[in-house]
N, C-alpha and C positions, 0 to 999 in steps of 0.2 A: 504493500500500500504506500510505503513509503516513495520507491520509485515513482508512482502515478502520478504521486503528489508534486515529487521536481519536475516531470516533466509538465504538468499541469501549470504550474508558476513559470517554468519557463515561457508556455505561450501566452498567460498573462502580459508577460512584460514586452513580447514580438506583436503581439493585439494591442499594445498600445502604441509601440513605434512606430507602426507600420498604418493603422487608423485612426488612431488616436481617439480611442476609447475601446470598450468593449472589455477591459479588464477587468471590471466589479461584474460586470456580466458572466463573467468566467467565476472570478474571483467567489462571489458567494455561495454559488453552486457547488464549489470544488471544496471550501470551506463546510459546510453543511453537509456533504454527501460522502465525502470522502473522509474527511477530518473529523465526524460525526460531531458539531461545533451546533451549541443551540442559536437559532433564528440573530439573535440582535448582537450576540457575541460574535458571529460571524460577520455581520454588518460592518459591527467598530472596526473587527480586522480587516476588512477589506480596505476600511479607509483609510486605513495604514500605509495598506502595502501597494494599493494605487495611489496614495500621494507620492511616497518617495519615489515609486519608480517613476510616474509621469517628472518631478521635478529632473529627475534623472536624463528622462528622454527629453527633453527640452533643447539640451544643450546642442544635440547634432542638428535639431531639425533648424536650432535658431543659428550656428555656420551655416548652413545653406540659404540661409536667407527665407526659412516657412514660416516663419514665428512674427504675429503682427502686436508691437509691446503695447501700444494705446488699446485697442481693441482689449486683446489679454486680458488685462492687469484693470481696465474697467469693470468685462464681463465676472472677472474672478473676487476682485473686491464685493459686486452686488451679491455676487454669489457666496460669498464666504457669509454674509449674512442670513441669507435665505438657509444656507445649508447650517448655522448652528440652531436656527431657529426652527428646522427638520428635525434637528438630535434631539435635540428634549421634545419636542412631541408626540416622537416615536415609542419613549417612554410609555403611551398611553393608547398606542394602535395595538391591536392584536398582530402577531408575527404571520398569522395566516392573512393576514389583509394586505400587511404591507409587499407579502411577496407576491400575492394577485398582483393589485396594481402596479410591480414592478414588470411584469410578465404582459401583463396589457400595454405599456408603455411604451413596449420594447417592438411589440409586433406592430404598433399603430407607428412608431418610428422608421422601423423597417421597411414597411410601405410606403413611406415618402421619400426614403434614401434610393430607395427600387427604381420609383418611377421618373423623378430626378424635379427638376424644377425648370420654368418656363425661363428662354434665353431673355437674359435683358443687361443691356448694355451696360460695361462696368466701367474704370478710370481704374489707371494706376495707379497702385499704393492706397486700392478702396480702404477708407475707415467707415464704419456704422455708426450713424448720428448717436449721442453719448446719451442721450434718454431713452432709445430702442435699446441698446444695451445692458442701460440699468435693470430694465423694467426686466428684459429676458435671463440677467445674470438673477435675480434674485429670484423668478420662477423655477429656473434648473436647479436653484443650491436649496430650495425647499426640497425637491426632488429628492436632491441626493442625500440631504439630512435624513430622509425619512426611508428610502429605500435602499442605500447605502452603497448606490452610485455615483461613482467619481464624475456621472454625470457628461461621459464623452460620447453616449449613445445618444443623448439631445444637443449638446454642445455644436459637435459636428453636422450635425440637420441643420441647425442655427446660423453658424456660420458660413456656411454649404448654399443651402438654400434658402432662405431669408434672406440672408447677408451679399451673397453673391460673390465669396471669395473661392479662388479656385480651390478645390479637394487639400490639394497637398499642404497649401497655407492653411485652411480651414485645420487640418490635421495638427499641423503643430502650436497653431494657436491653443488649442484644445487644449493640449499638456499641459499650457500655462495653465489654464484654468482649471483642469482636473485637479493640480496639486493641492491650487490653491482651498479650493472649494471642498476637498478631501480632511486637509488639517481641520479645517472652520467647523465638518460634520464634526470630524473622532471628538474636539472638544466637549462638542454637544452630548457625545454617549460615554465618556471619560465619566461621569458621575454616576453612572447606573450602570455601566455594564464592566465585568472585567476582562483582561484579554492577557494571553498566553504569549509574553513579551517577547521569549525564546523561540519558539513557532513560527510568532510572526516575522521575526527578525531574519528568521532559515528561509522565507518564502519570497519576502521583500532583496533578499541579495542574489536570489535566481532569478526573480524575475527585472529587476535592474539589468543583470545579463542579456536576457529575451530582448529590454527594451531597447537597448544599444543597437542589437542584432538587427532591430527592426526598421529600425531609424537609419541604419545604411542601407536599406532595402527599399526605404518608402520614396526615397525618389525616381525610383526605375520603374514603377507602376502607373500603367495611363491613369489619367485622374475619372474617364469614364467608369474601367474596368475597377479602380480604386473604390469608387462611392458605392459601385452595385455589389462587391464583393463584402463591402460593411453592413448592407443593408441587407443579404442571403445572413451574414452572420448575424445580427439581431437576430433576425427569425429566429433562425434555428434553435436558440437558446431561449429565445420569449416562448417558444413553442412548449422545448422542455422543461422550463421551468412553471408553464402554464398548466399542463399537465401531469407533475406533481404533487400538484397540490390540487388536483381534480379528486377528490375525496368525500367520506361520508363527514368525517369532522371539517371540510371546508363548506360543505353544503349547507352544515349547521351552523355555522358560522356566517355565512352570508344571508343563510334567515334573519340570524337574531340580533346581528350587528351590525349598530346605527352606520358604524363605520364604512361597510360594504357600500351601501348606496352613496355615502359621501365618495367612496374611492369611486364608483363609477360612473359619478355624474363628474368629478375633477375630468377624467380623463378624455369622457365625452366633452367636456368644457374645452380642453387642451385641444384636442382633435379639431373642433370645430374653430377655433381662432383662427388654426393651423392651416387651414381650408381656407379662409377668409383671406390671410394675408397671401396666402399664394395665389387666388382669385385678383386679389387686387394690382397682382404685378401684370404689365401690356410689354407686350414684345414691339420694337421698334416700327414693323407694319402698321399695328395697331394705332399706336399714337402719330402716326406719320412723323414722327422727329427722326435724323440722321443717327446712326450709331455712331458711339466712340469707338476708339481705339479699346482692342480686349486685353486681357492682363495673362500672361502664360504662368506657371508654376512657380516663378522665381519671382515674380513683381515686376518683369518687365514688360513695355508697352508691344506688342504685337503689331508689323507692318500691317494696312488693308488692303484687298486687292484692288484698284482702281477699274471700274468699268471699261470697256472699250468704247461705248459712246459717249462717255466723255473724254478718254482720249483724241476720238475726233473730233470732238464740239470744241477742242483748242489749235486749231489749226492745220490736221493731219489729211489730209483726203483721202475718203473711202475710194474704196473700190466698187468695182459693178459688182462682185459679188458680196459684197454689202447692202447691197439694196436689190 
């Protein structure tokens, strides 16, 4: 068991270099099923062992230039809020509620990362206006307060798609903020729950490992194939960990607790914003405005191709088989 468990951490830390997130995805399942760790203690450790590693992996993706620091260090600050203010709450959910609505989260995420988001014209060096930020930093660090994700399965959507930054930036933006928003929960479960210092400490130095590995890895990945292969990975994991806990003690539990309905009108809630703002984006057709210059994986401006009839409309004469 032990073996399963290194290599298990090892892909933590390669699932966060390489997506920049999906570690607490990993992370609590493997902690809980493998490490036979009860519900909330498994939580706090995960938000352990996805902060340091994500602080970890920061460092490659920010030499290459993936790492956006205003954005970050915004999105992380609201978040480190939102997510102490998840830790003590959690206190008061049932263990079986909080892992539904992690599991729901993850699939309804999954489906937006799948399907991708409407093209709309970006600038170099895009920042996201500092009040969209807030507002979304402090909704994900609720998140991961409470479900005891580092929060890179919505982070990444966020900046992805909402935001408009290419995958790869999107990616290591993310780390920033996972770490950040990771410390802010464990505070939050530091007072209720205990955690197995030594354990965690074994899982956190493998997966540091993974996440380096990963981080030299994530730039050789198209950013198409990059987003759709995060968003198979939600799945799969939202799936099994949705089925889980598909049981006779969850069904009674979602009778008799208030909380169930609360988790699933949030996520209905979440969903449907989520809808809204991607409806609200117009593709450049639509608005009839000219597009920018688009931004490649590194922040740099992208040449456009220039029509040929405007090539001729500056002096060039067609030919008859032009017209």
């Amino acid at each position: 068991m032990i073996a399963v468990i290194i290599v298990a951490s090892l892909l933590i830390g390669v699932s966060l270099g390489i997506l920049g997130g999906g570690g607490s995805i990993l992370t609590v399942p493997v902690l809980i099923y493998l490490a036979g760790m009860e519900t909330k203690e498994a939580i706090a450790t995960s938000l352990f062992v996805v902060g340091v590693t994500s602080a970890a992996g920061v460092v490659s993706h920010a030499r290459a230039g993936r790492v956006r620091w205003r954005t970050g260090l915004l999105f992380g600050l609201a978040g480190m809020t939102g997510a102490y203010a998840g830790g003590r709450l959690a206190e008061f959910v049932p263990g079986t509620v909080l892992l539904l609505t992690f599991a729901l989260m993850m699939i309804a995420t999954a489906v937006a990362m799948i399907r991708g988001r409407r093209h709309r014209p970006q600038k170099a060096h895009h920042e996201l206006p500092v009040l969209h930020v807030l507002l979304e930093g402090i909704v994900v660090g609720l998140v991961t307060g409470l479900v005891g994700a580092g929060g890179g399965f919505l982070v990444v959507p966020a900046l992805a798609l909402l935001g408009g930054l290419p995958m790869t930036v999107a990616v290591g933006t993310s780390l920033l903020v996972i770490s950040m928003k990771s410390f802010a929960g464990l505070a939050g479960y530091l007072t209720s729950v205990h955690i197995d210092w030594g354990f965690a400490a074994l899982v956190t130095a493998i997966a540091v490992v993974g996440g380096l590995i990963g981080g030299l890895l994530a730039g050789r990945i198209p950013q198409d194939a990059l987003r759709k292969s995060f968003g198979w990975f939600v799945a799969v994991m939202g799936v099994f960990v949705l089925g889980r806990q598909i049981s006779s003690d969850l069904r009674h539990t979602l009778l008799t607790s208030p909380w169930a309905g609360a988790s699933v009108a949030t996520a209905a809630g979440i969903a449907f914003s989520w809808s809204m703002l991607r409806r609200s984006g117009r593709t450049p057709e639509q608005t009839g405005g000219a597009s920018t210059p688009s931004e490649d994986a590194s922040g740099r401006t992208a040449p456009r191709p220039v029509p040929a009839d405007t090539v001729r409309s500056h002096g060039t004469t067609a030919s008859p088989l032009d017209t």
